[in-house]
VEXMARRO-730734 format. One line per field, with one value per residue (C-alpha): residue number from 1; residue in three letters; chain; x negated, y negated, z. Coordinates in nm, 3 decimals. Layout:
<sites>
num <- c(NUM, ...);
residu <- c(Ala, ...);
chaine <- c(A, ...);
u <- c(X, ...);
v <- c(Y, ...);
w <- c(Z, ...);
</sites>
This chain:
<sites>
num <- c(1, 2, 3, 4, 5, 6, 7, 8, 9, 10, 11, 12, 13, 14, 15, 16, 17, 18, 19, 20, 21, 22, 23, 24, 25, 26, 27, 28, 29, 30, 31, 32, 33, 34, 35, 36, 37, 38, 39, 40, 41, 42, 43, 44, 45, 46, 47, 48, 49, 50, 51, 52, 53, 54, 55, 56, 57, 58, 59, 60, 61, 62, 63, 64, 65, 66, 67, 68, 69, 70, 71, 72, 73, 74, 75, 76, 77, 78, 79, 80, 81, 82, 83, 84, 85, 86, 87, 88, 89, 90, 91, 92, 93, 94, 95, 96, 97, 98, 99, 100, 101, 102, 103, 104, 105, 106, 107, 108, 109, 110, 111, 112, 113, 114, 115, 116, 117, 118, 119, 120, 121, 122, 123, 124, 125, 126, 127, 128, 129, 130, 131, 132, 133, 134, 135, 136, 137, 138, 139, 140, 141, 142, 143, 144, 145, 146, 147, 148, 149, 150, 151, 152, 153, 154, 155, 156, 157, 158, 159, 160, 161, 162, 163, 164, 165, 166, 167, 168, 169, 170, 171, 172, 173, 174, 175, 176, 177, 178, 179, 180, 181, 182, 183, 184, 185, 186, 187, 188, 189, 190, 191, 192, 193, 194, 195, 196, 197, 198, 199, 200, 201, 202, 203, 204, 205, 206, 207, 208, 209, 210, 211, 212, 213, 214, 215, 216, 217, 218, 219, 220, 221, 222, 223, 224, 225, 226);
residu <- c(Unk, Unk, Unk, Unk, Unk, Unk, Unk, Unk, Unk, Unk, Unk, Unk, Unk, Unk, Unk, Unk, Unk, Unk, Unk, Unk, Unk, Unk, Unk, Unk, Unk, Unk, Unk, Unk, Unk, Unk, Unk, Unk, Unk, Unk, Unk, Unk, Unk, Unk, Unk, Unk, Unk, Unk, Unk, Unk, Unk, Unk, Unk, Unk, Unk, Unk, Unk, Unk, Unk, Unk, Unk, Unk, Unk, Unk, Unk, Unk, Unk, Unk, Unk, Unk, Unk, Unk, Unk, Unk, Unk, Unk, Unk, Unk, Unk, Unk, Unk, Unk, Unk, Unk, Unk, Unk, Unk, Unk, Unk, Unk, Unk, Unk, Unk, Unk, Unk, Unk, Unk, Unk, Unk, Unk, Unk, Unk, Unk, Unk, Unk, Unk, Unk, Unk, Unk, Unk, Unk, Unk, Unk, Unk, Unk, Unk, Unk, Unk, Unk, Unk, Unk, Unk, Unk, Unk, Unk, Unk, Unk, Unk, Unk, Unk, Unk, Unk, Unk, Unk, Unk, Unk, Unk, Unk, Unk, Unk, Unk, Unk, Unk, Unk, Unk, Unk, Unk, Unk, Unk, Unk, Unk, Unk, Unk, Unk, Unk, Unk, Unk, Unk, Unk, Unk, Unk, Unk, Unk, Unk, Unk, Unk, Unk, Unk, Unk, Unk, Unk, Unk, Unk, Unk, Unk, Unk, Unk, Unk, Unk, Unk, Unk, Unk, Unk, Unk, Unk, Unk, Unk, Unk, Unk, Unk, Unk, Unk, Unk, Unk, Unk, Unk, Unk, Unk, Unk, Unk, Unk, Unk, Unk, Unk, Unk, Unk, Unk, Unk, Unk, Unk, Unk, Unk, Unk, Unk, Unk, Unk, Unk, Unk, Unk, Unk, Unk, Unk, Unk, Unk, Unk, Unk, Unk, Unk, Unk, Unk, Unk, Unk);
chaine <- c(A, A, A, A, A, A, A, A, A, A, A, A, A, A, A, A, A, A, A, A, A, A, A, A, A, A, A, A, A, A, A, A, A, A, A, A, A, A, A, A, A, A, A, A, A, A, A, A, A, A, A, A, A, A, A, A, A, A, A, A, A, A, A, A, A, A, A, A, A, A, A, A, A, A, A, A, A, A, A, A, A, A, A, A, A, A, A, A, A, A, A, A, A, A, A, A, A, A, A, A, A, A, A, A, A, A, A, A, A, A, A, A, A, A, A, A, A, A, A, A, A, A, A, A, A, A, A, A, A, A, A, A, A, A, A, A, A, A, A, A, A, A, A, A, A, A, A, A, A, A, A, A, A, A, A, A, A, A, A, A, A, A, A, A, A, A, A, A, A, A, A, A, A, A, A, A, A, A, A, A, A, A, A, A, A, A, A, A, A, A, A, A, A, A, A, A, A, A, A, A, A, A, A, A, A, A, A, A, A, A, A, A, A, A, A, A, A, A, A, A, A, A, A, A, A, A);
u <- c(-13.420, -13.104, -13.168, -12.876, -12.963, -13.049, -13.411, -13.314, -13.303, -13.669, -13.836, -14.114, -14.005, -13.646, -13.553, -13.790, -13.641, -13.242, -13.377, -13.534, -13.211, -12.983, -13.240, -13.169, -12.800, -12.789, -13.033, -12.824, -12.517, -12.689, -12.842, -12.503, -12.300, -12.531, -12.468, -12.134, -11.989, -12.201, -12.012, -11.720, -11.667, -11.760, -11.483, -11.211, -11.257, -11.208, -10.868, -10.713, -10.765, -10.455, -10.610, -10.382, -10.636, -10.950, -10.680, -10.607, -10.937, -11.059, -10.754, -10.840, -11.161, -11.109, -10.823, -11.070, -11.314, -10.979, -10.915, -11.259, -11.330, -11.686, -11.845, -11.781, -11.885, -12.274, -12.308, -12.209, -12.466, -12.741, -12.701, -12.582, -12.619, -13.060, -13.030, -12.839, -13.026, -13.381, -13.480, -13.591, -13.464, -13.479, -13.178, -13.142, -13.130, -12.857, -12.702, -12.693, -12.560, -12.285, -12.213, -12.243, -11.972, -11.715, -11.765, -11.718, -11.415, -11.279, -11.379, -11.296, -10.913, -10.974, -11.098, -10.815, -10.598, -10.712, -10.768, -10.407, -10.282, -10.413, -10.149, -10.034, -9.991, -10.424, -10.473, -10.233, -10.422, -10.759, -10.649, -10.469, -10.817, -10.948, -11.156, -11.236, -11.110, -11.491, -11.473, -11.199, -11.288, -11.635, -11.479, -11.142, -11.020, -11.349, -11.403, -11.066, -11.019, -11.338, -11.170, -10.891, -11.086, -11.360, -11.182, -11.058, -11.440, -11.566, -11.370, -11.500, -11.861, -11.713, -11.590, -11.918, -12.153, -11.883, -11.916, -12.312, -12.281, -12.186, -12.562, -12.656, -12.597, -12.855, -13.043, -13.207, -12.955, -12.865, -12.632, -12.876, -13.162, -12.894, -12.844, -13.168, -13.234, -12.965, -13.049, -13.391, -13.342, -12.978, -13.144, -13.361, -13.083, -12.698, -12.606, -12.815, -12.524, -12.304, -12.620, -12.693, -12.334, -12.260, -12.599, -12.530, -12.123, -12.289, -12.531, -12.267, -12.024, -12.321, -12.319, -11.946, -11.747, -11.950, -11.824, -11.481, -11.442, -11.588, -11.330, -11.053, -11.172, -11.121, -10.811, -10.655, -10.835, -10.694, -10.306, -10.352, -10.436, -10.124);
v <- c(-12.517, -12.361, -11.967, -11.727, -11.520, -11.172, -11.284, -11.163, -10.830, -10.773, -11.022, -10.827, -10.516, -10.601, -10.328, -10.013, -10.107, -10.058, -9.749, -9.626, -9.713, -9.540, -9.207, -9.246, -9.228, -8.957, -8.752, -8.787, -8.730, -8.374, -8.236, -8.296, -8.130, -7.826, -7.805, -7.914, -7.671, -7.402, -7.427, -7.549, -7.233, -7.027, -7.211, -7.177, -6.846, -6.798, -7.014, -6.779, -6.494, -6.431, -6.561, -6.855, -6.957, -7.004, -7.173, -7.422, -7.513, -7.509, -7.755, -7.960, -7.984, -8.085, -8.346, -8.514, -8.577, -8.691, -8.969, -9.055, -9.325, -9.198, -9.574, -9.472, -9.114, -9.273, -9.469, -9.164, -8.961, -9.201, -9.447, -9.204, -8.828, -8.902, -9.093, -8.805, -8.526, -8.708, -8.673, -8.857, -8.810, -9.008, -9.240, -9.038, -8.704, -8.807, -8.944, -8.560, -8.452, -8.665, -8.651, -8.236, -8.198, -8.438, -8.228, -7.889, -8.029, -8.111, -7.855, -7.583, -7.724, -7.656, -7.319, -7.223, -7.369, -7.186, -6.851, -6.842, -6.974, -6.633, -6.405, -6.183, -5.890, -5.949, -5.897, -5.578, -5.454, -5.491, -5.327, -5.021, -4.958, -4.913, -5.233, -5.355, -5.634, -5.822, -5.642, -5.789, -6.175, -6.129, -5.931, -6.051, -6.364, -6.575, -6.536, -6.698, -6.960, -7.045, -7.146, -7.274, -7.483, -7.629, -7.980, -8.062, -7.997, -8.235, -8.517, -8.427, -8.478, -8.818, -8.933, -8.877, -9.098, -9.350, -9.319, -9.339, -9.738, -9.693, -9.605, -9.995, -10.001, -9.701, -9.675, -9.857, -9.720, -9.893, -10.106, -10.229, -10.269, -10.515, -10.708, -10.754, -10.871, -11.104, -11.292, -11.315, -11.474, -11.682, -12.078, -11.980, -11.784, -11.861, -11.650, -11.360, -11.182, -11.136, -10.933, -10.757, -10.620, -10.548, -10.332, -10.231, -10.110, -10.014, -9.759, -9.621, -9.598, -9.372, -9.133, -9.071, -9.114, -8.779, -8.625, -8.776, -8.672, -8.315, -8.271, -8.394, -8.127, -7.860, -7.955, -7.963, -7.633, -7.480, -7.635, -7.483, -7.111, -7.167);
w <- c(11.278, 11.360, 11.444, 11.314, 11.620, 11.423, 11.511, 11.832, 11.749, 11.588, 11.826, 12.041, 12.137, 12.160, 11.861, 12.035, 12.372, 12.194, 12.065, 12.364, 12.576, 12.292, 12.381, 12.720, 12.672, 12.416, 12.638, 12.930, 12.750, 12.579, 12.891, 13.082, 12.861, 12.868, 13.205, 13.214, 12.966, 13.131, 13.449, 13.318, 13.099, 13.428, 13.608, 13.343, 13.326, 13.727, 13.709, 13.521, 13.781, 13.963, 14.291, 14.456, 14.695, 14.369, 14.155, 14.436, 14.506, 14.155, 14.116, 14.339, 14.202, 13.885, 14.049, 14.267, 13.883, 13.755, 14.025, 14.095, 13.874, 13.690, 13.819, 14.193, 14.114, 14.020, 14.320, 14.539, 14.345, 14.273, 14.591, 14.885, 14.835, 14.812, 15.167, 15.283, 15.204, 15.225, 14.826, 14.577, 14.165, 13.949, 13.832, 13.492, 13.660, 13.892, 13.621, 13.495, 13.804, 13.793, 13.441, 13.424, 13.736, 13.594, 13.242, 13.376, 13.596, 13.286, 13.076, 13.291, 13.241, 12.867, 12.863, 13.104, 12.834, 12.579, 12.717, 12.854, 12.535, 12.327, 12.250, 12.508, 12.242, 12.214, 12.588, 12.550, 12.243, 12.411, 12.744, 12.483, 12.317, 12.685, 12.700, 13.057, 13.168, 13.142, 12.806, 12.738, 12.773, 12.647, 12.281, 12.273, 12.458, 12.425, 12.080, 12.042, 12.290, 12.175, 11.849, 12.049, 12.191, 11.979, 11.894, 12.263, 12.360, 12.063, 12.204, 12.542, 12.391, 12.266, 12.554, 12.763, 12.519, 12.540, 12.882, 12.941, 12.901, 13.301, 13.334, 13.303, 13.690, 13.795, 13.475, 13.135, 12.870, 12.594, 12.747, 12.999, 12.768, 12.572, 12.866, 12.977, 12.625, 12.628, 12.948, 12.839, 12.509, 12.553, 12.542, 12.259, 12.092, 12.189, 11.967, 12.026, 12.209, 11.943, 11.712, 11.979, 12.089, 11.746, 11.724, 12.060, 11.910, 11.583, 11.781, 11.980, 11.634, 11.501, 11.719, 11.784, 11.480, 11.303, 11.632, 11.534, 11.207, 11.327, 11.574, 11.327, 11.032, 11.288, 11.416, 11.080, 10.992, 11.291, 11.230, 10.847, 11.003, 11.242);
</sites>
């Protein structure tokens, strides 16, 4: 009997372990960007101070997460910083680590962006009605860069899910899971792979194209308040 290969997907626990690897990218991907935007807001905010020596080292930090390709970035986190400093975390958590720097790197260029692209006439305002300069960001300027930017953020979000399929070399995400799969069934089904690279890109598809179309809505709401 000639299998069709779908089989592959149902036999055992081959459809729980997908799911389970999918969980362990999405989790990854949600806990990082906690973090990430966290700090990354934190270090927007401090590279629009009027500081040359913060701006240059904040710009060199977010140019070294720009360069670094993210694979290299994992093994330095997973595979030499916990021989270094004598600990032991788990693969997912430095998976967070890694992920949650490279976001706030990133971010923090975004919220710079959009803070220094308010109107100067709101700044002025503010500072007229004797707002404080902490005042200021908290009532004023973050209310509207947040708005600013809300779509450049969503792709962010995007981009990091996309990007958790580099956990197959530290970790059992989806991607790993697939492979393991794979390997395991390829004589009995050849054409396993295919069914489960499509599930695999039909997982993935899920979870980013709402993001997509979310990021898209605002964008064109934002153009049509322009």
């Amino acid at each position: 009997m000639v299998h069709s290969g779908i089989e592959v997907l149902f036999q055992g626990k081959n459809f729980l372990r997908l799911m389970g690897g999918l969980w362990t990218s999405v989790w990854i991907a949600g806990v990082s960007l906690g973090f990430g935007l966290l700090l990354g807001t934190f270090l927007g905010v401090l590279r629009t101070l009027k500081n040359a020596v913060l701006r240059v080292v904040l710009r060199l930090y977010l140019e070294f997460f720009r360069i670094v390709p993210t694979i290299v970035l994992l093994f330095l986190v997973y595979y030499i910083l916990p021989r270094q400093f004598h600990v032991e975390v788990s693969a997912e958590w430095m998976a967070v680590l890694a992920f949650s720097l490279w976001i706030s790197a990133e971010f923090s260029d975004i919220i710079r962006g959009a803070l220094e692209s308010v109107p100067k006439h709101q700044r002025e305002a503010g500072l007229a009605l004797g707002l404080t300069k902490g005042q200021l960001f908290v009532h004023v300027l973050m209310p509207q860069a947040f708005m600013l930017e809300l779509p450049a953020a969503i792709n962010l979000a995007t981009r990091v899910v996309k990007t958790t399929s580099l956990l197959m070399i530290i970790s059992k995400d989806v991607i790993n899971v697939g492979q393991q799969i794979i390997e395991a069934n390829n004589q009995q089904y050849p054409s396993g792979v295919f069914w489960i690279c499509g599930f695999i890109f039909m997982l993935y598809f899920i979870v980013d194209y709402p993001l997509s179309l979310i990021s898209k809505m605002l964008q064109q709401k934002f153009s049509a308040n322009l």
